[in-house]
N, C-alpha and C positions, 0 to 999 in steps of 0.2 A: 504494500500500500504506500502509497505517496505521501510524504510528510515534506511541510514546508524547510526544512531543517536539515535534508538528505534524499535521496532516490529511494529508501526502501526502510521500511519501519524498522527501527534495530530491538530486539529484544534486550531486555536490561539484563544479558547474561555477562559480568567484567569478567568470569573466568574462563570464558571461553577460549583465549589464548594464549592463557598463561600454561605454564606446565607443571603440575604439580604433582611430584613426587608417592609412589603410593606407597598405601600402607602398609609397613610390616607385618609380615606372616609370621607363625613358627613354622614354615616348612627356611621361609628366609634369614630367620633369627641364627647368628653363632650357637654350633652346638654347644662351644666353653667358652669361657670369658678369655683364656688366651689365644683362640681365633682371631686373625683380624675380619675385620668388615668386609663383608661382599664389595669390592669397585663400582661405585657407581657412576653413570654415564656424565661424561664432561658436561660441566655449564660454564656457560661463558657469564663472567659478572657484568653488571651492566655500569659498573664507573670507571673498565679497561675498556676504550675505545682506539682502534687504530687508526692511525695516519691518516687524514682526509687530503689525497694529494692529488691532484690535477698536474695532467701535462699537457702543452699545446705543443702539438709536435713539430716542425720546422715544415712542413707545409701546406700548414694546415693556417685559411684567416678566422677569425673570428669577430665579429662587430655587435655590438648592442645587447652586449649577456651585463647581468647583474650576476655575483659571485658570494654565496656567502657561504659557511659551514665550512671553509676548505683553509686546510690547515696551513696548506705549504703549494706553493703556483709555482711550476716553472713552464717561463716562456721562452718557445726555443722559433716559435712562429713568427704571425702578428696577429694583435691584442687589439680590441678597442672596448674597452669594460670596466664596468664600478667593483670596487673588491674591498672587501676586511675579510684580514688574514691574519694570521701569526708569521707566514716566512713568504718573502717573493722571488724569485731568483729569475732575471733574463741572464740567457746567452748573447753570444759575440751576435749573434744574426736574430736576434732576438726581438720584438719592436712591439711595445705598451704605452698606449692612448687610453689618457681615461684617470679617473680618477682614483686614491688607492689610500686605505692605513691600513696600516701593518707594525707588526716588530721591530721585523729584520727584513733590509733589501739590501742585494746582492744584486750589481747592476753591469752587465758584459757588455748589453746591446746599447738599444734607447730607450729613453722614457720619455714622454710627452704628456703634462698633464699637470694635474694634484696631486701631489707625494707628502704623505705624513709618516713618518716613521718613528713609532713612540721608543724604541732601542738605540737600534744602531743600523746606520747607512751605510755600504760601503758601495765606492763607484770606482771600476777597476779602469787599469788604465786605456780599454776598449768602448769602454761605455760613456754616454754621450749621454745629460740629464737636463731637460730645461722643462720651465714653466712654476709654479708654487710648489717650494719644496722646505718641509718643517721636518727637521729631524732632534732628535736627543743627542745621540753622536754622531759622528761622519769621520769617514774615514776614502781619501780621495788620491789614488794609486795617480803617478806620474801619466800624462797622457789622455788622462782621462776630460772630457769636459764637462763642467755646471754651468748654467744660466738662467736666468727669469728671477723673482724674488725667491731670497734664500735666508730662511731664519732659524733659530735654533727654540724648541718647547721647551719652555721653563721647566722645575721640576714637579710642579703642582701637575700642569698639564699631561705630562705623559705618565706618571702613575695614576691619574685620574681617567686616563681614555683606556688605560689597559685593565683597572677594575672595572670599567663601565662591560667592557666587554666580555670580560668572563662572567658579569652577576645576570648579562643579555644570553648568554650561551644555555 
């Protein structure tokens, strides 16, 4: 049946996909107490989560994505996208349009755009950075180029963008 709220009524069953463990038997029970326990089937806990890593692979374009939940970006393509991340990384041929906060960028290619970086920046000396770029630290290998407004976040600012984002997550 159709409900304004969903395609199809849900029954109020919350256990339906959870998994819940059964009940002990004495066919299942240790015959002695120096038995160990029957093995039971892996679970995975639900506060280890892995890597949420995106790769744009070198040629491959992309324009007009919004990016969020990802943990770690690397751009080996071209980029034209909004991102909050923990880590960003271009390659030498690497090319990010677009707006971006993050941690940690690791910068090979170019960047074009809005760059917040509540860590640490580094722009190696292939990489070519311009447009609004705020970073905590920077660290800028010989050869490398910056340009457009370039400021450093105080230290209110960047431990206050990096709690906002984990109490969001």
């Amino acid at each position: 049946m159709l409900q304004k709220d969903g395609f199809f009524r849900r029954q109020r069953d919350d256990n339906l996909f959870r998994q819940t463990p059964p009940a002990p038997t004495p066919a299942s029970a240790p015959a002695t107490a120096d038995a160990a326990p029957a093995p039971s089937a892996p679970t995975e806990r639900l506060d280890e989560r892995k890597e949420a890593r995106l790769v744009v692979g070198p040629d491959i374009k992309m324009k007009g994505a919004e990016i969020s939940d990802c943990d770690t970006l690397v751009v080996q393509g071209r980029m034209e996208a909004t991102l909050d991340s923990r880590v960003l990384e271009i390659s030498e041929h690497g090319v990010f349009q677009g707006t971006i906060a993050v941690d940690q960028a690791t910068i090979h290619g170019r960047f074009e755009g809005e760059l917040t970086v509540r860590k640490q920046l580094i722009i190696e000396g292939t990489g070519k950075v311009s447009g609004k770029i705020r970073y905590a630290r920077i660290s800028i290998k010989e050869g490398a180029e910056l340009s457009g407004e370039v400021s450093v976040l105080d230290k209110g600012q960047a431990g206050a963008s990096a709690t906002a984002r984990r109490a969001a997550a």
